[in-house]
C-alpha positions in Angstrom: 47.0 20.6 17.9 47.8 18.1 15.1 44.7 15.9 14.9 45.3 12.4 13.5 43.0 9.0 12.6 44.2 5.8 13.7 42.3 2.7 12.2 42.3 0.6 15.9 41.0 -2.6 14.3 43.6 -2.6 11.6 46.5 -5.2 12.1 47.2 -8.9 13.2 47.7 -7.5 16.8 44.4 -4.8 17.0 43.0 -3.3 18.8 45.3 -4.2 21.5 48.5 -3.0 19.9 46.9 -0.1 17.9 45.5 1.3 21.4 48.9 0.9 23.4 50.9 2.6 20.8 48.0 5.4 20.7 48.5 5.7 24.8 52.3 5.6 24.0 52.0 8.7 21.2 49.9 11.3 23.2 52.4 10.8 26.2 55.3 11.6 23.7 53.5 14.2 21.9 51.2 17.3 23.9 51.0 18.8 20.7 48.8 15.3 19.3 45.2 14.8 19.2 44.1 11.2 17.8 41.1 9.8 16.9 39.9 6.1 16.8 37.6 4.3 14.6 36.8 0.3 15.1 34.8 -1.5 17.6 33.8 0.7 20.3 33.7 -1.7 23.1 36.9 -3.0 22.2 38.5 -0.3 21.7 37.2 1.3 25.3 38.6 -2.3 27.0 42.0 -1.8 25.7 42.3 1.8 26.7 40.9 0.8 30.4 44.4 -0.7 30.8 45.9 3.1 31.0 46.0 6.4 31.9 46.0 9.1 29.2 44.4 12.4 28.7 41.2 11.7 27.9 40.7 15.2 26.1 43.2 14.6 23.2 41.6 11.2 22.1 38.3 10.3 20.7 36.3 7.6 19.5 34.5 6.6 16.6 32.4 3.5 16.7 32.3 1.2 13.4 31.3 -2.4 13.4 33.0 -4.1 10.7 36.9 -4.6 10.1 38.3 -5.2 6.6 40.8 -8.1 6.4 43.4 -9.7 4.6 40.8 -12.0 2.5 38.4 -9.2 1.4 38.4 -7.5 -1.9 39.4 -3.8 -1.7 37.5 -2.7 -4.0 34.3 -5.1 -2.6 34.7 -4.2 0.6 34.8 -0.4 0.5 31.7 -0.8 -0.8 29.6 -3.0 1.5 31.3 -2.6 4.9 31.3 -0.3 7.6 34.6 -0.9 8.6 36.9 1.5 10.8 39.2 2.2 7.7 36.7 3.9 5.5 35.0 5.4 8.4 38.8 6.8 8.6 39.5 7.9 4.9 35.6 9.6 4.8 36.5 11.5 7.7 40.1 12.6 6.6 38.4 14.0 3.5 35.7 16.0 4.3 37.0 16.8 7.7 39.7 19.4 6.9 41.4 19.7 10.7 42.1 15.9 10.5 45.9 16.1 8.9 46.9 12.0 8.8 45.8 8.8 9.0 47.4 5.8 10.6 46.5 1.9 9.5 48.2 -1.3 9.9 45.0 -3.0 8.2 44.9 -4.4 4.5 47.4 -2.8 2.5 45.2 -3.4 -1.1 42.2 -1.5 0.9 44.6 1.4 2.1 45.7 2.0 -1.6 42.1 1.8 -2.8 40.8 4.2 -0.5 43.3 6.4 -0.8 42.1 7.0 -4.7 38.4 6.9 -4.4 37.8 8.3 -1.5 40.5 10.8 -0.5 42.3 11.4 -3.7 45.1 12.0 -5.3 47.4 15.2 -5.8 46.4 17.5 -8.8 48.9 15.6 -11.4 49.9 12.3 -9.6 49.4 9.6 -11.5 49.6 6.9 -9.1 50.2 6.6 -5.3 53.3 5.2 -3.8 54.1 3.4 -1.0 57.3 4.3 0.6 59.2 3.3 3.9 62.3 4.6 5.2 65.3 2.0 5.4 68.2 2.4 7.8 71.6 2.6 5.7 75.1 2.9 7.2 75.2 6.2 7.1 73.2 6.6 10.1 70.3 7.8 8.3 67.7 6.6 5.9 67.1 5.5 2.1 63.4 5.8 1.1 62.5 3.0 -1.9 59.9 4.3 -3.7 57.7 2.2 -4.9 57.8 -0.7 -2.6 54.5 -2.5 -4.0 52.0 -0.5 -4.8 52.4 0.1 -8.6 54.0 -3.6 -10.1 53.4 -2.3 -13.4 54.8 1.6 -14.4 55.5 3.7 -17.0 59.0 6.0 -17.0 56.5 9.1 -16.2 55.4 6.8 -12.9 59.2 6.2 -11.8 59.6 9.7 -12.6 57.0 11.3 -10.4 58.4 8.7 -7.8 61.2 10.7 -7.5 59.4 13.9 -6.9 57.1 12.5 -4.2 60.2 10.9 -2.3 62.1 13.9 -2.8 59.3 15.8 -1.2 59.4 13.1 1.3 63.2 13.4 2.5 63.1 17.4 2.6 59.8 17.2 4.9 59.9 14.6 6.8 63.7 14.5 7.8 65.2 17.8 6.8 67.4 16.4 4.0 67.6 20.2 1.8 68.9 18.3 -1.6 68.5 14.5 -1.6 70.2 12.6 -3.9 67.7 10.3 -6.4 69.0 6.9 -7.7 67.4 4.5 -10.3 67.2 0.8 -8.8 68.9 -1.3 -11.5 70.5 -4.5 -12.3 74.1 -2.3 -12.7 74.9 1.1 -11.8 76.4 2.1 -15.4 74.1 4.2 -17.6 73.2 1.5 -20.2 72.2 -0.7 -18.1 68.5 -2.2 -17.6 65.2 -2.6 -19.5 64.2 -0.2 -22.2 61.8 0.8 -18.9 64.8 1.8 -16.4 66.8 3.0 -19.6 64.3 5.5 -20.4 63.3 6.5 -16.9 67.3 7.1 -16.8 67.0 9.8 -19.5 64.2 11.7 -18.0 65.8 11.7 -14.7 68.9 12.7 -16.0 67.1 15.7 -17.5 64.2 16.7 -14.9 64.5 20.1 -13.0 64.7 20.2 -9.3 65.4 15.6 -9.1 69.2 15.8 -7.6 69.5 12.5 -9.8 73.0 10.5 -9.5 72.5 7.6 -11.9 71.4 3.7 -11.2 71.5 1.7 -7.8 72.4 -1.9 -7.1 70.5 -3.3 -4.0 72.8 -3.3 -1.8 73.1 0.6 -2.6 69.8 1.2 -0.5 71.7 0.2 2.6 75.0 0.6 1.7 75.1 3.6 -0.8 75.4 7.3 -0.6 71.5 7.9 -2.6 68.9 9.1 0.1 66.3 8.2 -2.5 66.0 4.8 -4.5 63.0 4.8 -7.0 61.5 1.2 -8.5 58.6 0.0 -9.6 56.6 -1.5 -7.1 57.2 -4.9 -7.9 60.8 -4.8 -8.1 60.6 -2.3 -4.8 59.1 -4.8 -2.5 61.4 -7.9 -3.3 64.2 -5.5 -2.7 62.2 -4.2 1.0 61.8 -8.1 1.8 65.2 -9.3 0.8 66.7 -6.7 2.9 64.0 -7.3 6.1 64.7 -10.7 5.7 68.8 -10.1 6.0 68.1 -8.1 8.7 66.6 -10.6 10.9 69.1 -13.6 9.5 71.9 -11.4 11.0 70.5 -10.8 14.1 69.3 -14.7 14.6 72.6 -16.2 13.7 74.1 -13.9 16.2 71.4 -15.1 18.7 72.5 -18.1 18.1 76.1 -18.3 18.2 75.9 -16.0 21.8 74.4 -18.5 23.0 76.2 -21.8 22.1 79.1 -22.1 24.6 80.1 -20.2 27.9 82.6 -18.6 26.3 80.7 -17.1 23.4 77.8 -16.0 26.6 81.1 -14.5 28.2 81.9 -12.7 25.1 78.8 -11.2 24.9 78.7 -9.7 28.0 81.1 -7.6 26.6 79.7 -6.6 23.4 76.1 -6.6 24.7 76.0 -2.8 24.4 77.3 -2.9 20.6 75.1 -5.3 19.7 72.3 -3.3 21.2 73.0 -0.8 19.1 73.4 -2.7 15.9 70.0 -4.1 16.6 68.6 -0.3 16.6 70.1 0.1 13.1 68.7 -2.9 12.1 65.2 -1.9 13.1 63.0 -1.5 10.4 60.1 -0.7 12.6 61.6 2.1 14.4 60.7 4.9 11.3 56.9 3.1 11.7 55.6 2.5 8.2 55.0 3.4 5.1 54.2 6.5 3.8 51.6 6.1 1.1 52.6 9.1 -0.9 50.7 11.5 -3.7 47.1 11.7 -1.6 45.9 15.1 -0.9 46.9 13.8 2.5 49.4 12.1 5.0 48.2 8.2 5.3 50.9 6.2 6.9 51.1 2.1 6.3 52.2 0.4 8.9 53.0 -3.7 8.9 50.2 -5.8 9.6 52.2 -7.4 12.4 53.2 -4.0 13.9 53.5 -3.5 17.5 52.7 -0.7 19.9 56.1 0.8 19.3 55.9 0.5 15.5 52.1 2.3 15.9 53.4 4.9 18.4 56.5 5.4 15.7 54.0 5.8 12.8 52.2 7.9 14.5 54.8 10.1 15.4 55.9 10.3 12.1 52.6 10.9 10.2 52.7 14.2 12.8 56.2 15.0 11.7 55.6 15.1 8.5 52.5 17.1 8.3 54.4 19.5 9.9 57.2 19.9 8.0 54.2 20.8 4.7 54.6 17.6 2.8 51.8 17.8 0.2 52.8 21.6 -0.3 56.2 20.5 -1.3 55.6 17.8 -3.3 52.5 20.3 -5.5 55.7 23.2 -5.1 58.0 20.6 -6.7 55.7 18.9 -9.6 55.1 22.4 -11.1 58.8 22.6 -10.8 59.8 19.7 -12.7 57.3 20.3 -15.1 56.9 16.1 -16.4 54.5 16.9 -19.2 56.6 19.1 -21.2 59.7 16.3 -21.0 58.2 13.1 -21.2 56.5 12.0 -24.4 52.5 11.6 -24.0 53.8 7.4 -24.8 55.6 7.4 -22.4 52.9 8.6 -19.1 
């Protein structure tokens, strides 16, 4: 059994969405065993709405719910909330493997430090989704905005973690590491992404084929794109953003004359399939990478789909020995003896 938390109060749509796409994972999964922490009585209306197997799900009763106006670092302190209840049991409980949360992504970082911890060596966590690209697979950005402020030994370590990331979590045995930059020739950048460039170039065990534009992440042949945080999560918004201006313009224009509804009667099936590689939701969220274990973010607006999918996922990748990979492939690399102490 692969025994996972899942914060039920986190999200703009909890506990109603968190508990349909719990319902929705244990049918997919036989193998899964979840456990729920929030508002008990909530949590037990929701789940009165289907049948499940009772015996693979749990619940853990906690009466306060952090949210998108609280202070991480106040809050982990003064409430009982269901996604500290969460990270204290995914630390000292060592069956638990993952944790799921849709809930306040400055409180999910936060946590992840003080109360679970990092891997021996990580500097800083990351937080990094998958993004479709037209390769009929997936770029992972790394950082997407945890971190708005790094050092080349960050960006570096970045590329281990998402390295790790691609080889566990879908099977990709050599993945290739770009630098997100303002131009893909070497000189180009900030002294940051110009001396981040040199280290990558010379790291052990980082497949690392130079800078990426932005529209590289989609469009490129990388299966890892490292950036700072800040510069990570314009990039993951510009691109969520074009996503859904693609797809509404085409809404649009399907629908303005008979001949265009005609038309799309059609195509309907190619558009349906577009619209699946267009879906950022599908991978569920992000993984919050470098904790001694899995923690998934997922959007606060997720679905039951996108909680089911993260759910999924955090299972996947626990399977596939994540944090034993990225630990095999930081003694590999070997950051302190290549990057100056100025530059960590």
């Amino acid at each position: 059994m692969v025994k996972i938390l899942l914060d039920a109060m986190g999200g703009d749509n909890a506990p109603a969405a968190t508990v349909e796409g719990a319902v929705l994972a244990l049918a997919r999964d036989r193998e899964l065993q979840l456990v729920l922490t929030g508002r008990k009585n909530d949590i037990e209306r929701e789940l009165s709405k289907y049948s499940y197997d009772k015996g693979r799900l749990e619940i853990v009763d906690c009466p306060d719910v952090i949210d998108m106006n609280d202070i991480p670092t106040e809050a982990i302190k003064r409430k009982q909330s269901s996604l500290i209840a969460a990270y204290w049991m995914l630390k000292k409980e060592d069956d638990i493997c993952a944790l799921v949360t849709a809930g306040s992504t400055g409180a999910t970082i936060v946590g992840g430090q003080l109360i679970l911890g990092r891997i021996r060596g990580i500097k800083r966590p990351a937080l990094c989704p998958a993004i479709p690209n037209t390769r009929g697979g997936v770029t992972l950005l790394c950082d997407c905005g945890a971190n708005a402020e790094c050092k080349p030994a960050m960006l570096c370590q970045f590329a281990v973690l998402a390295s790790a990331y691609a080889k566990a979590g879908f099977g990709i045995k050599e993945p290739k590491v770009a630098l997100l930059n303002n131009g893909t020739e070497e000189h180009k950048g900030d002294p940051l992404r110009q001396e981040t460039y040199k280290y990558l170039s010379e790291m052990k065990g980082i497949n690392f084929i130079g800078n990426a534009e932005g529209r590289d992440i989609m469009l490129g042949e990388c299966d890892v794109v490292v950036a700072d945080g800040f510069s990570g999560n314009i990039a993951l918004k510009s691109m969520e953003g074009c996503g859904k201006l693609v797809l509404g313009v085409m809404k649009k224009e399907f629908s303005a004359t008979l001949r265009s509804k005609i038309g799309y009667l059609f195509m309907r099936k190619a558009i349906k399939n577009m619209r699946g590689q267009l879906d950022f939701e599908k991978f569920g969220g992000a993984l919050l990478l470098g904790l001694k274990k899995v923690v998934v973010k997922s959007h606060g607006s997720s679905k039951a789909t996108t909680i089911a999918a993260s759910i999924e996922n955090a299972a996947s990748i626990h399977r596939g020995g994540l944090i034993g990979a990225v630990e095999s492939m930081l003694g590999e690399t070997d950051l302190n003896s290549l990057i100056p102490e100025n530059a960590q």
